[in-house]
N, C-alpha and C positions, 0 to 999 in steps of 0.2 A: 505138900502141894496145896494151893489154894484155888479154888473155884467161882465163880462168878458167869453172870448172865447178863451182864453188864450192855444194856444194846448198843449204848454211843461207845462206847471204846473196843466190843465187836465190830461196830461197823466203821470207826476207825481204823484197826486193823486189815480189816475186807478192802479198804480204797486204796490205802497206804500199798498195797502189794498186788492191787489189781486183778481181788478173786470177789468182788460185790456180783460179780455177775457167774459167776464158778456154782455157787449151792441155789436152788432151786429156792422159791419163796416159804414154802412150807419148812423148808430146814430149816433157813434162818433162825427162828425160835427155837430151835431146838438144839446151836450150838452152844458151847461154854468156853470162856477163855478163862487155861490153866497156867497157873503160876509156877514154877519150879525152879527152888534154889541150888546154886555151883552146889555138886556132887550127888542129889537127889535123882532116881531112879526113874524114869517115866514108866517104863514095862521093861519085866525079866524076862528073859529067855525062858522059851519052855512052859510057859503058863496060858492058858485060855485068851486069845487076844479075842476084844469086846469092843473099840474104839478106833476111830480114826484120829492122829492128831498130827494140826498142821503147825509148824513152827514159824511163828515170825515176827521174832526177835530171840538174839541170844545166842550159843551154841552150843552143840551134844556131839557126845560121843559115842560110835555103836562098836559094841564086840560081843564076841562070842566065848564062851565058857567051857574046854573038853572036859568031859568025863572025871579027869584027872585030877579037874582043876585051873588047869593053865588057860588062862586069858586070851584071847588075840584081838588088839583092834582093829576092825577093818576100816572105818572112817570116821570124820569129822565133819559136822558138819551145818550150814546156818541158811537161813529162810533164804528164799522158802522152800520146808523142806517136807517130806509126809513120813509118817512112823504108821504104819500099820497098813498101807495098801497094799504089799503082794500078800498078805496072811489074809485082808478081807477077800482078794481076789480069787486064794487059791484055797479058803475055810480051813487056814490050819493053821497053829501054835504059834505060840510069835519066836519065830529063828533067833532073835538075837537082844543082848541088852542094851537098854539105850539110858544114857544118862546126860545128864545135863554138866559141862563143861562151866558154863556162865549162868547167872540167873538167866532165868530163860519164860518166853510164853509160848503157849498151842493155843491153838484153839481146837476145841475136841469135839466128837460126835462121835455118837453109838453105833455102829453097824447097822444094829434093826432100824433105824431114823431113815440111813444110810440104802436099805435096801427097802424100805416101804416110801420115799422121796424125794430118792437118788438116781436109782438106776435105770431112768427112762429121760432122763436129763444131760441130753449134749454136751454141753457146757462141762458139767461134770464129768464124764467119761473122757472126753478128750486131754484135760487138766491129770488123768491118774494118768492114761496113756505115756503123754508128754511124762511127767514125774520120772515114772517107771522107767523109760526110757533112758532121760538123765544118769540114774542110780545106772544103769549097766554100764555106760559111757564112761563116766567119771572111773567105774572099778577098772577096765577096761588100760585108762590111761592111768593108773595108779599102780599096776601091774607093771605094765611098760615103762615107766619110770623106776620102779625099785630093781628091774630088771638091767636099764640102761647106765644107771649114773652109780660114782663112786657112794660109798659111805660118808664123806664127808658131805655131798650135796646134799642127802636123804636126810642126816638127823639135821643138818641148819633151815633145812624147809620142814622138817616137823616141828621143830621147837618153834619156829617164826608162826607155826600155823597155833598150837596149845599154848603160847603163853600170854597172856590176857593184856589187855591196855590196860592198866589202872587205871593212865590218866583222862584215857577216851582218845588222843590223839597219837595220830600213825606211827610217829616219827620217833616217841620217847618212851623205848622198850618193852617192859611187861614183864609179867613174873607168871610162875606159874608151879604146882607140886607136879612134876616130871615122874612117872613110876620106870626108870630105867629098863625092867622086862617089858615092859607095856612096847617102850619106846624100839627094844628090840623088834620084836613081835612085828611090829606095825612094817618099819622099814624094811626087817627081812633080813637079819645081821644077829649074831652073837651078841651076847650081853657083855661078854670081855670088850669085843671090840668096839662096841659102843661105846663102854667108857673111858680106852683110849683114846678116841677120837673126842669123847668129851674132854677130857682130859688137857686134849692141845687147842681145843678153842677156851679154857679157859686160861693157858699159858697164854695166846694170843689176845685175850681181853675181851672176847666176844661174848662170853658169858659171868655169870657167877654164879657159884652152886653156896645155898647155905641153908642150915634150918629144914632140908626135904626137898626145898626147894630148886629153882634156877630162874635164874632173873637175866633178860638178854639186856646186857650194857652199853653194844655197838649192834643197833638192828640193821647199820646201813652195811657194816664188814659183815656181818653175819649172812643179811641178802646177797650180798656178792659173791660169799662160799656158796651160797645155793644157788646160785647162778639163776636168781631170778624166779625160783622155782620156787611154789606153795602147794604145799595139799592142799587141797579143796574137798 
């Protein structure tokens, strides 16, 4: 992780996403914009949450860890997005891990910053409101969906959602390290059966698994098995 107080590329960021007017004057100074490389940790589950951070740019993945061990991801997800507002809301633990999928940036702020020149600021409280909100909606329709639609729609809208543009443009696939349980877990499916189902979309040509890996070959057959549908 790399840190910075950087004011023009703060407040760069602030205009760019239409939150300049979100943190009260007094905050301002006292955010920082954090850097975070594909696979790096923002905050574990189950440890003292201290920060607010807001994402925007990049994307992360949030799951949770049982007892056991075993994984579950619950989403994906990209600016602008917030890591830590129901743990500042409800003063406890942070529920869940969140990593970074792509290089990625926050912008952070302290709780105490957060609660001695935040919490009497409109603007602010309306923006976590909205957020908060969002986060229940999306789980909401992500429920209903893994409930609704075959196996084959679910993993071609997950892989379409985790496998990165290298080349920055829509159209010419992406790759990506796929963890097959993960990929379970998420959609709500056997690990067998996911990877017959992987299986026949690489008979069909819509993928290629090599090296850990899975690279989508054909994103436009691919979109089509998933009838359009992306995790968000």
């Amino acid at each position: 992780m790399m840190e910075s107080r950087h004011a023009e590329r703060l407040r760069h960021y602030l205009t760019r996403h239409r939150l300049e007017h979100v943190f009260p004057e007094p905050l301002l100074a006292r955010l920082s914009l954090m850097q975070f490389e594909r696979g790096e940790r923002i905050c574990e589950q189950g440890e003292p949450a201290g920060r607010l951070y807001v994402l925007v740019e990049g994307k992360i993945k949030v799951f949770t860890t049982s007892p056991e061990g075993r994984a579950l991801v619950l989403s994906f997800r990209e600016p602008v997005e917030i890591i830590g507002d129901v743990e500042f809301i409800g003063r406890r633990d942070l529920m869940n891990t969140v990593e970074a999928v792509s290089r990625s940036l926050a912008i952070g702020v302290d709780y105490r910053d957060l609660e001695a020149y935040g919490m009497n600021h409109a603007p602010l409280l309306q923006f976590l409101l909205e957020v908060i909100t969002h986060k229940f909606y999306t789980k909401s329709n992500a429920m209903s969906f893994n409930l609704m639609h075959p196996v084959e729609v679910r993993l071609a809208s997950y892989l379409l959602t985790v496998c990165q543009e290298e080349t920055g443009l829509p159209h010419q696939g992406g790759s990506a390290a796929v963890h097959l349980a993960d990929a379970a877990s998420y959609i709500g499916t056997s690990y067998r059966h996911l990877n017959r189902v992987l299986r026949q979309f690489i008979d069909e040509g819509l993928v290629e698994r090599a090296g850990g890996q899975i690279r989508v070959s054909d994103r436009a057959g691919l979109l089509a098995k998933a009838e359009h549908n992306i995790y968000e």
